[in-house]
C-alpha positions as CSV (number, residue, x, y, z in Angstrom):
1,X,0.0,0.0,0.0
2,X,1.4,3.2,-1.1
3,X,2.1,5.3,2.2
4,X,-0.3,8.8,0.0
5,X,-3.4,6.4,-0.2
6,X,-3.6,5.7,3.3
7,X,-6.8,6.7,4.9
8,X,-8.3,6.8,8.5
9,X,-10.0,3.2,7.8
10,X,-6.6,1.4,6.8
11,X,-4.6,2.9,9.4
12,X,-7.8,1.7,11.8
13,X,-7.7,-2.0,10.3
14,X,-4.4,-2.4,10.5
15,X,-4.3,-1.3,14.1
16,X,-7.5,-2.9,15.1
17,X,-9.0,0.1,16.2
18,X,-12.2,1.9,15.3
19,X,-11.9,4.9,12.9
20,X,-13.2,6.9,15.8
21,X,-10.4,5.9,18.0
22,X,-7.9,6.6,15.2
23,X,-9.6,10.2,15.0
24,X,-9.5,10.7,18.8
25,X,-5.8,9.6,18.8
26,X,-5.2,12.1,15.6
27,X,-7.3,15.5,17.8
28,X,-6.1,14.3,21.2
29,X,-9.8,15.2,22.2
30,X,-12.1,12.2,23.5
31,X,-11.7,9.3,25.5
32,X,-8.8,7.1,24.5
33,X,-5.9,5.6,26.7
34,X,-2.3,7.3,26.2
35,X,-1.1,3.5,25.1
36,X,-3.7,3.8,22.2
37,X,-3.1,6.5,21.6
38,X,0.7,6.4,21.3
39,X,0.4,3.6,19.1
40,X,-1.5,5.4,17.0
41,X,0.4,8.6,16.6
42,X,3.6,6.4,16.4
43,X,2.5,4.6,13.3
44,X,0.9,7.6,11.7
45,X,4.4,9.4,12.1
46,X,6.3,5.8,10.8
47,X,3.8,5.7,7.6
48,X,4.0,9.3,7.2
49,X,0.5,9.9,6.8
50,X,-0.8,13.4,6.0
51,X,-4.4,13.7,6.6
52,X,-6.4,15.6,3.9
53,X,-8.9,18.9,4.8
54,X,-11.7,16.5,5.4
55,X,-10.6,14.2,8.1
56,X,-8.5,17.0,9.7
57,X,-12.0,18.3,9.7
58,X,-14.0,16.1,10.7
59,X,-11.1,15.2,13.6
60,X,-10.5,18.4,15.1
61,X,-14.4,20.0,14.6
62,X,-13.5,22.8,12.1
63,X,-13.7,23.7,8.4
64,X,-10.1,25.2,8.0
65,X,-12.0,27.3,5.7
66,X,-12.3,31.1,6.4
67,X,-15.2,33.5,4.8
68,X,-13.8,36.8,2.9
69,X,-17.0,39.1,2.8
70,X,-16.6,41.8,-0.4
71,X,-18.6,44.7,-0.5
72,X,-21.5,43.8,-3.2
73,X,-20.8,47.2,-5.3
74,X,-19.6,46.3,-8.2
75,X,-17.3,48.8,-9.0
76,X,-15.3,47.8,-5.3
77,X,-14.5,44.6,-6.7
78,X,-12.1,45.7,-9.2
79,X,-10.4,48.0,-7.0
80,X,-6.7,47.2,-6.1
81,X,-6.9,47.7,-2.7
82,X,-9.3,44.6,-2.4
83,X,-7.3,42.2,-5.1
84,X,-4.3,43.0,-2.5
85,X,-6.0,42.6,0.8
86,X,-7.4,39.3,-0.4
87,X,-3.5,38.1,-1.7
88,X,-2.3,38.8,1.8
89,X,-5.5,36.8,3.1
90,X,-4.9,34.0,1.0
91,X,-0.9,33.8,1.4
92,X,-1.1,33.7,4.8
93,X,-3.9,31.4,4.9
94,X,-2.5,29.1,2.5
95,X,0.8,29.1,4.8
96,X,-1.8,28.1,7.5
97,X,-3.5,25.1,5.2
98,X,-6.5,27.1,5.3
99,X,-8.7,28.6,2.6
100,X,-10.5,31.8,1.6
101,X,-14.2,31.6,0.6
102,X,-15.0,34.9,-0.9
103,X,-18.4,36.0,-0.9
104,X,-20.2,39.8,-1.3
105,X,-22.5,41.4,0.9
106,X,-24.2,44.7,1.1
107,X,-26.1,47.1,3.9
108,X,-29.8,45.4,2.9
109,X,-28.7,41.8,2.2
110,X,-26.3,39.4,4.2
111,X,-27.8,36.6,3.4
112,X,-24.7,34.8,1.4
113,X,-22.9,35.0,5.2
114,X,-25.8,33.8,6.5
115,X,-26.0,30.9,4.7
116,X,-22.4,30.0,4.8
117,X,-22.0,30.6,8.6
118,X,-25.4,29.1,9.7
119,X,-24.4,25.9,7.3
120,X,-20.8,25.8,9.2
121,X,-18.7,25.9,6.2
122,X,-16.6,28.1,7.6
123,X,-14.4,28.5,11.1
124,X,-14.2,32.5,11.2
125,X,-15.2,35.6,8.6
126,X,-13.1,38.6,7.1
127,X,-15.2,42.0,6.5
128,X,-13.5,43.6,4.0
129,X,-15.4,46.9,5.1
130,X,-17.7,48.1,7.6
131,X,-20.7,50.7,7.8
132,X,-22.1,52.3,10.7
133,X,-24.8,49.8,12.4
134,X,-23.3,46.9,9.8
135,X,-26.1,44.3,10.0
136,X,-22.8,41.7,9.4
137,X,-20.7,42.7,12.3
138,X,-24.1,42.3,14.7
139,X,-25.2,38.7,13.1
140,X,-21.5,37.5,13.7
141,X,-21.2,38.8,17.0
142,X,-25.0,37.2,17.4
143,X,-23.2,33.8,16.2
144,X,-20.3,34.1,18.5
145,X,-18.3,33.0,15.3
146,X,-14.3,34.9,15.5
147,X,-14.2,37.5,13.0
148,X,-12.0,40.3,12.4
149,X,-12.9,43.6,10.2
150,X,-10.4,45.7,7.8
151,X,-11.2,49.2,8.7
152,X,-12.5,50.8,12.2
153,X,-15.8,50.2,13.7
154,X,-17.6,51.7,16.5
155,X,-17.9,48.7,18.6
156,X,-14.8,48.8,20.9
157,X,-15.2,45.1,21.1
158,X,-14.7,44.3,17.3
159,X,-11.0,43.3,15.9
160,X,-9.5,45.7,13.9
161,X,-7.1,46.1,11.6
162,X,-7.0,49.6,10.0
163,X,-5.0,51.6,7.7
164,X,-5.1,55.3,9.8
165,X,-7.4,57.0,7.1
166,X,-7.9,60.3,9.3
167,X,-4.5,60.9,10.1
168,X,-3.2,59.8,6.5
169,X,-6.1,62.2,5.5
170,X,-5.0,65.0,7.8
171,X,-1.6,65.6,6.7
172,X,-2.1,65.2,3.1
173,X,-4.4,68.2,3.9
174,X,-2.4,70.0,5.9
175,X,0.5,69.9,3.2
176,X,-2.0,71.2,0.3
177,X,-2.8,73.9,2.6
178,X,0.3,74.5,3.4
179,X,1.1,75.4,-0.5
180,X,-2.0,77.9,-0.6
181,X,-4.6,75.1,-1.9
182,X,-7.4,76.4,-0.2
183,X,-10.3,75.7,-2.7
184,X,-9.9,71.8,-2.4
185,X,-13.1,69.8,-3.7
186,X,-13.1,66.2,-1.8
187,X,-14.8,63.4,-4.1
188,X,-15.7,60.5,-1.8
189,X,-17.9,57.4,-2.0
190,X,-20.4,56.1,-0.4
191,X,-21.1,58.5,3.3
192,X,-22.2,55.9,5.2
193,X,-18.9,53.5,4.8
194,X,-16.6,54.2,8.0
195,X,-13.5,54.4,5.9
196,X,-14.9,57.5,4.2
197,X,-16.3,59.3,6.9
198,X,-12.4,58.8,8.6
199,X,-10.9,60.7,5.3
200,X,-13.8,63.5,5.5
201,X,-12.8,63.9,9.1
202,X,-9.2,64.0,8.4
203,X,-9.8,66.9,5.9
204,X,-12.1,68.9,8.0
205,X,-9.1,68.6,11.3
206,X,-6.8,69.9,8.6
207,X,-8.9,73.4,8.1
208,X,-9.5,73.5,11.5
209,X,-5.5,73.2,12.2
210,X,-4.6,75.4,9.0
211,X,-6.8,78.2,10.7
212,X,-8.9,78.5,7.3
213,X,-12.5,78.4,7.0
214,X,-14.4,75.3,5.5
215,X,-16.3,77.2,3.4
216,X,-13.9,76.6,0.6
217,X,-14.0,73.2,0.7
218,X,-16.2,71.7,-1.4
219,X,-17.7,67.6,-0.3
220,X,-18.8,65.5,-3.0
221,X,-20.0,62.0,-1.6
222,X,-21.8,59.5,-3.5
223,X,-19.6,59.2,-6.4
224,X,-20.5,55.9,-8.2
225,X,-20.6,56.8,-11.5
226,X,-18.8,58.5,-14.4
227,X,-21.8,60.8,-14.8
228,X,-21.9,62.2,-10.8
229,X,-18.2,62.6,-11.3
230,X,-18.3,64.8,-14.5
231,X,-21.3,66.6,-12.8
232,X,-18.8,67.5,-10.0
233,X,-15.9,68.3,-12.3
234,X,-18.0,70.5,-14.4
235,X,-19.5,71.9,-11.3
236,X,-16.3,72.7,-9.5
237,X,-14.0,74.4,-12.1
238,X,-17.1,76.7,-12.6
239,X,-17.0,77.5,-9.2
240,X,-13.0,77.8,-9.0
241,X,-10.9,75.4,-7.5
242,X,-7.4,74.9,-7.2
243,X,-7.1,71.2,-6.6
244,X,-9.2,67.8,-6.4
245,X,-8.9,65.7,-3.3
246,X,-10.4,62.4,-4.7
247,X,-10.7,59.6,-2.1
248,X,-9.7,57.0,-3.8
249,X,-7.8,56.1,-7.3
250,X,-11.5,55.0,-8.8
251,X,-12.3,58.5,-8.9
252,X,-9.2,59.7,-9.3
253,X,-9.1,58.3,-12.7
254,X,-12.4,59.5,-13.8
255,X,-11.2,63.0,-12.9
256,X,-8.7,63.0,-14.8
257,X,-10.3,61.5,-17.7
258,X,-12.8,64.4,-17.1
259,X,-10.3,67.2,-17.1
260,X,-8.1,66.0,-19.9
261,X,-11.5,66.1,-22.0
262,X,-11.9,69.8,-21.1
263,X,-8.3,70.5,-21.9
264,X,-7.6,71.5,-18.2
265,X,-3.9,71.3,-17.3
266,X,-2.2,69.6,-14.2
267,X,-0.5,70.9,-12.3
268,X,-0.7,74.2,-14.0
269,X,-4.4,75.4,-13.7
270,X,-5.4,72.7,-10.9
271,X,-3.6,70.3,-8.8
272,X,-5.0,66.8,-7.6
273,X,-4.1,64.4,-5.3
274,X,-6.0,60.9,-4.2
275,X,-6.2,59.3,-0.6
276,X,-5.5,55.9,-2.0
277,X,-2.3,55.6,-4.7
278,X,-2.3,52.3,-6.3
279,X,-0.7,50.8,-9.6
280,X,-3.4,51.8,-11.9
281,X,-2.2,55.7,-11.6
282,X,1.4,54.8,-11.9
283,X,1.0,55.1,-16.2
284,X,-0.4,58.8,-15.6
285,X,1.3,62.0,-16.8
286,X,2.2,64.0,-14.7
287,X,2.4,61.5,-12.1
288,X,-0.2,61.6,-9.4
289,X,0.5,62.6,-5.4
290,X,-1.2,60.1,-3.1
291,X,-1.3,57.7,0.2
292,X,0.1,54.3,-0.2
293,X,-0.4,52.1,1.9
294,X,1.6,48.4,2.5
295,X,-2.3,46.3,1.6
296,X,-1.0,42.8,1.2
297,X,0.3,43.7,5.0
298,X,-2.8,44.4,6.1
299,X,-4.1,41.3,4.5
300,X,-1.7,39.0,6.0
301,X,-2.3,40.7,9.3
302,X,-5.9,40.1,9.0
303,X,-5.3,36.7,8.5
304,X,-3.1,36.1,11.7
305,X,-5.7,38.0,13.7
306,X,-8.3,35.4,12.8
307,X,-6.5,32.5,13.2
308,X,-5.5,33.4,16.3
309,X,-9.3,34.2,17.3
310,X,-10.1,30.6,16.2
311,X,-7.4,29.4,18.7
312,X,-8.9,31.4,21.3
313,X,-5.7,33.4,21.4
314,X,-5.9,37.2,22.7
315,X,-5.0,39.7,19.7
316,X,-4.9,43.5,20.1
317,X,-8.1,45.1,19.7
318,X,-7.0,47.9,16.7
319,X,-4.0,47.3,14.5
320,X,-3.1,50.0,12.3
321,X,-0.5,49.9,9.4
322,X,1.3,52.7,8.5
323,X,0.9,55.1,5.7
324,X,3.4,57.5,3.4
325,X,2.5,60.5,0.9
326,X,4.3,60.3,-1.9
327,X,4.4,63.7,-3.7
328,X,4.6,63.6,-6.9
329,X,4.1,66.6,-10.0
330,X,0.5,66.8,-10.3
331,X,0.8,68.9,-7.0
332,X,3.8,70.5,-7.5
């Protein structure tokens, strides 16, 4: 018998023990006698059996399966700060012999976590990001099942690993100020997702610290199309401005797709930055100031944190990564 085809039965037969007392011997959970289970191990270890997902399943109670929850918008999906997150999940996880099973979600329907959590096909959850009163975060927290959320939340209680939007916000404000930028339009996404009310927070602290008056600065939230962006371009360079604070490199692009069409030069006759610098600006001329931030990081982190959860180890409530601005000469 090759020593790869061996299974729970034939180590079992050739033991004369039950499969059950093979699998008690494999979990060291149950009733079984240290002789037995010595004997057991010992020959495992001799044929070099490896046991596949399944019985190490099936042995030890869990899945070794964890759920990655995506925002349901579809534009979000395609972003690269979620294609990275989710490579840091799944390397990590892969180093751990678990797996990532990626599902969406949105604020009116949870039901694809439902199903997966309530049919135990999975040993702990990812939220990839949170709203305020996420119906997610309370039905997890409902099934006592570990989770851990990318982003803050305003549960004290709830894992988090975030990427210090407000302060990375704050003193990417603070230096456009600082060069006399004081007609800044901020284009944002959704209002009621945490990570954007952090960045509109972090912009408003920086007037407040700059001593200038938030009347000239202009909010545009809700940006999820091409047509509510070139309604807030057009709207905007009526009114004056003298640079575009886009929160996130979505946007970013459409703006710049908006003010090339009107023949609008950067940095000359407006500057712009974006609160989230990824590869997808890094072909733009003149090249684009902007936060980075070290994603596949925070993905792996993530990953730790709800492993660790699942082992009923302690992890730190709030884990933040850190952040750079890059400046680059669509500012300058």
């Amino acid at each position: 018998m090759e020593k790869k085809n061996l299974t729970i039965s034939d180590i079992a037969g050739k033991l004369g023990v039950s499969k059950t007392t093979v699998s008690r011997a494999m979990s060291g959970k149950g009733r079984i006698g240290k002789e037995t289970s010595k004997r057991v191990n010992a020959y495992i270890m001799e044929q070099g059996y490896r046991p596949n997902a399944i019985a190490r399943g099936l042995a030890q109670s869990k899945t070794f399966n964890i759920c990655v929850l995506l925002p349901e918008d579809e534009y979000l999906k395609d972003m690269p700060f979620f294609q990275k997150a989710l490579l840091g999940i799944s390397e990590y996880l892969s180093g751990a012999e678990y797996d990532a099973i990626i599902t969406t979600a949105s604020k009116h329907n949870i039901e694809n976590l439902k199903r997966i959590v309530t049919n135990k096909k999975v040993d702990g959850v990812v939220l990839t990001r949170t709203i305020k009163d996420d119906p997610a975060v309370a039905f997890l927290k409902e099934q006592g099942i570990p989770f851990v959320v990318i982003g803050s939340y305003e549960e004290e209680k709830v894992v988090q690993v975030d990427a210090r939007h407000e302060e990375a916000a704050y003193e990417i404000t603070c230096y456009l100020l600082g060069k006399g930028l004081k007609r800044i339009a901020l284009l944002g996404g959704n209002p009621e997702h945490i990570v954007n009310q952090k960045r509109f927070s972090g912009v408003k602290k920086a007037y407040e610290r700059m001593k200038i008056d938030q009347k000239y600065l202009t909010h545009y939230d809700n940006m999820n199309s091409e047509s509510d962006i070139t309604r807030a371009v057009q709207d905007t360079l009526y009114h004056g401005c003298d640079c575009f604070l886009c929160e996130d490199d979505r946007i970013t692009i459409s703006v710049l797709n908006k003010l090339r069409k009107e023949n609008v030069k950067i940095p000359e006759e407006v500057r712009i930055a974006t609160l989230f610098e990824s590869v997808i600006l890094d072909n733009y001329v003149p090249a684009i100031t902007g936060l980075t931030y070290d994603v596949m990081q925070l993905g792996r982190i993530v990953a730790e944190q709800v492993l660790s959860l699942i082992k009923g180890k302690e992890v730190p409530l709030l884990t933040t990564v850190e952040y750079q601005i890059v400046i680059k000469e669509s500012t300058r």
